[in-house]
C-alpha positions as CSV (number, residue, x, y, z in Angstrom):
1,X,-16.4,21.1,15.0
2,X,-15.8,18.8,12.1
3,X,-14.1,20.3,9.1
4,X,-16.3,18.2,6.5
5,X,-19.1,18.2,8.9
6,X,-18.5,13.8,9.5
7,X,-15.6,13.0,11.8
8,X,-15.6,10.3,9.9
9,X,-14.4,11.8,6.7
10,X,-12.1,13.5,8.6
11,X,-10.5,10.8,10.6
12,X,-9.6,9.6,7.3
13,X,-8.4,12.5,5.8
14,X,-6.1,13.2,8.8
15,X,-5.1,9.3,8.5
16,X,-4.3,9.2,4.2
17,X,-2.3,13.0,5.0
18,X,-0.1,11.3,7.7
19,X,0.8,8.0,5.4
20,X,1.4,10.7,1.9
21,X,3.7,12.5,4.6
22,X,5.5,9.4,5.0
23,X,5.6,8.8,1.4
24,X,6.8,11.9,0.6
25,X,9.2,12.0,2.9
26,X,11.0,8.5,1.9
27,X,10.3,8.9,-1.6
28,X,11.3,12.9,-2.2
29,X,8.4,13.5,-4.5
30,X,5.3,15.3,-4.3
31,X,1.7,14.4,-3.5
32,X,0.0,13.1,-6.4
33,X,3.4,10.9,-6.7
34,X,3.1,9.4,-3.5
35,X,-1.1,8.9,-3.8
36,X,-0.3,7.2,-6.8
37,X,2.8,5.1,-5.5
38,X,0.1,4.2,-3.0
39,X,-2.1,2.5,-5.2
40,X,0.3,1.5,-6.9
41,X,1.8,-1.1,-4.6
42,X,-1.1,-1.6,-2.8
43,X,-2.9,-3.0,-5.6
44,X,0.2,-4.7,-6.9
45,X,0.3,-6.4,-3.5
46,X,-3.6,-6.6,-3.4
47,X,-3.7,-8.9,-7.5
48,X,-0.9,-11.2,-5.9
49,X,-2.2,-12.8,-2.8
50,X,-5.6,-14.6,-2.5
51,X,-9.2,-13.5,-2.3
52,X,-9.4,-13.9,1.3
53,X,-6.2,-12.1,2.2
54,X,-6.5,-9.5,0.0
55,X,-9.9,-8.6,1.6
56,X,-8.4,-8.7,5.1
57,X,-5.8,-6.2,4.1
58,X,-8.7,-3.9,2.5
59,X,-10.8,-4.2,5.9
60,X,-7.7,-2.6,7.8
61,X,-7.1,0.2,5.7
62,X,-8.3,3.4,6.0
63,X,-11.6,4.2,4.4
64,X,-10.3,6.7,1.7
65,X,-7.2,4.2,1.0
66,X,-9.6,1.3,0.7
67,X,-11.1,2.7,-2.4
68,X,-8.2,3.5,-3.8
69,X,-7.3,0.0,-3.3
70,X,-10.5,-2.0,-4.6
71,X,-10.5,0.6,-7.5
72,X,-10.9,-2.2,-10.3
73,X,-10.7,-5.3,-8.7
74,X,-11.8,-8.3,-9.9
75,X,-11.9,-10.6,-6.6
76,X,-12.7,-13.8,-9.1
77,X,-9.7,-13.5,-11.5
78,X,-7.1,-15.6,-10.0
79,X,-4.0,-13.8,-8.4
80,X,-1.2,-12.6,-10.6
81,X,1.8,-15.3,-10.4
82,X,5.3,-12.7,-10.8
83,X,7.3,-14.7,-8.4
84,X,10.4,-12.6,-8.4
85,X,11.8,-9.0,-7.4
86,X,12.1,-7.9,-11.4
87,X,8.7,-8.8,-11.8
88,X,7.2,-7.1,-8.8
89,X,9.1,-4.1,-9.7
90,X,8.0,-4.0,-13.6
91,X,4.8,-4.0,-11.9
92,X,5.3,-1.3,-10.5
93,X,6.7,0.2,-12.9
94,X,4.2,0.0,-15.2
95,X,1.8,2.1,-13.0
96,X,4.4,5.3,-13.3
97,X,4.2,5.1,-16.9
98,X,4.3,9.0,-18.0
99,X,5.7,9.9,-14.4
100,X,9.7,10.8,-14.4
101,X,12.1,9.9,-12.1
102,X,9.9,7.9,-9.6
103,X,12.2,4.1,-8.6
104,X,9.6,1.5,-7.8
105,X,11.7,0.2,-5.0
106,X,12.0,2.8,-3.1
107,X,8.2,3.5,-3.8
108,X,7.5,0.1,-3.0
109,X,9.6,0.4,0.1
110,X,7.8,3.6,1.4
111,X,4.5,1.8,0.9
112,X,5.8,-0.9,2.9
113,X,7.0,0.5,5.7
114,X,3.8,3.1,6.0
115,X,1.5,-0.6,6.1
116,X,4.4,-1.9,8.2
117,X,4.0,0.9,11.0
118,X,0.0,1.5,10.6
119,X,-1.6,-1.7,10.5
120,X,-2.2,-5.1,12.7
121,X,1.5,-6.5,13.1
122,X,-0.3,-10.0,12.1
123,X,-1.8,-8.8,9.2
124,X,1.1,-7.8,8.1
125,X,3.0,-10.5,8.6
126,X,0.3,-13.1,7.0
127,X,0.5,-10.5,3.7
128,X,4.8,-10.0,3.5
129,X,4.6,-14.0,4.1
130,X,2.7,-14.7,0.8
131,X,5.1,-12.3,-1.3
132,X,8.2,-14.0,-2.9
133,X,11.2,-14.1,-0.7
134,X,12.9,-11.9,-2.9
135,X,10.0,-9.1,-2.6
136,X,9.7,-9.7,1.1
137,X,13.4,-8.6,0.8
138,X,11.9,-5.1,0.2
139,X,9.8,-5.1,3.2
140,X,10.6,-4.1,6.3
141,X,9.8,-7.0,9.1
142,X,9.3,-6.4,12.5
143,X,9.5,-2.7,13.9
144,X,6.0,-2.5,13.8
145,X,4.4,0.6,15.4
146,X,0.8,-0.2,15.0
147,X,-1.7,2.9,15.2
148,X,-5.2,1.7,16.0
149,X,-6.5,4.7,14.4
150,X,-6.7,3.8,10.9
C-alpha cells in the first residue's frame, strides 16, 4: 500500500530523500540546507543555459525537484551571462544569504555529482558543456551511474 495513497507521490519522495541523502552526506549539513543547496544550483544552472536546454533538464528531474526548479522562472528573460567560477559561485552564494557556514563549491559540487549519477549521461553532458570551462571544472565528468527511476 502506498504511503500517500499515489505511488506517484511516493516514487518521488523516495527519489528527492535519496539525492538530500547525498547532499547531506557531501556537504555535512542538514536537510533544509541541502533542499535549499538544491535549488540553489539547480536554478543557478537552470538561468544560465538556453530555453530549450533548460527545459530538457526540468523534463528529467524528478517531479518534486522540478518544481523546485521552475519555481520563478521566466523562460523569456534571456540567460544570465557570469562566464567565470567567481561569478557562478557569488551566485550561489547569494542564495545562502542568512544561512552560516554553507561553501557554495562544495554545495555546487554535491548538486553536481547527485545530477551526474541520476540522470541521462547525455543530458548531462549537453548541460556541463554550456557551463564555462572554469565551472565545468566543478563538475564531475564521466562516472555516470544513471538511475532510470527519477
Amino acid at each position: 500500500m502506498s504511503a500517500s495513497g499515489l505511488d506517484v507521490f511516493d516514487k518521488t519522495l523516495h527519489i528527492t530523500n535519496t539525492w538530500l541523502a547525498q547532499i547531506m552526506k557531501e556537504t555535512g549539513k542538514e536537510r533544509h540546507v541541502a533542499w535549499h543547496a538544491l535549488g540553489t544550483v539547480l536554478r543557478a544552472v537552470r538561468d544560465r543555459v538556453t530555453t530549450g536546454l533548460a527545459a530538457h533538464l526540468g523534463a528529467q528531474l524528478p517531479m518534486l525537484i522540478r518544481g523546485l526548479y521552475y519555481d520563478q522562472w521566466n523562460p523569456a528573460q534571456e540567460p544570465t551571462k557570469w562566464r567565470s567560477r567567481d561569478e557562478f559561485l557569488g551566485v550561489i552564494a547569494a542564495g545562502f544569504r542568512g544561512m552560516e557556514g554553507v561553501d557554495p563549491a562544495v554545495a555546487a559540487q554535491a548538486v553536481f555529482r547527485v545530477l551526474d549519477h541520476s540522470l541521462a549521461p547525455g543530458q548531462v553532458d549537453n548541460v556541463r558543456s554550456a557551463m564555462p570551462e572554469d565551472v565545468r571544472a566543478l563538475w564531475p565528468q564521466g562516472g555516470h551511474k544513471f538511475d532510470s527511476a527519477a
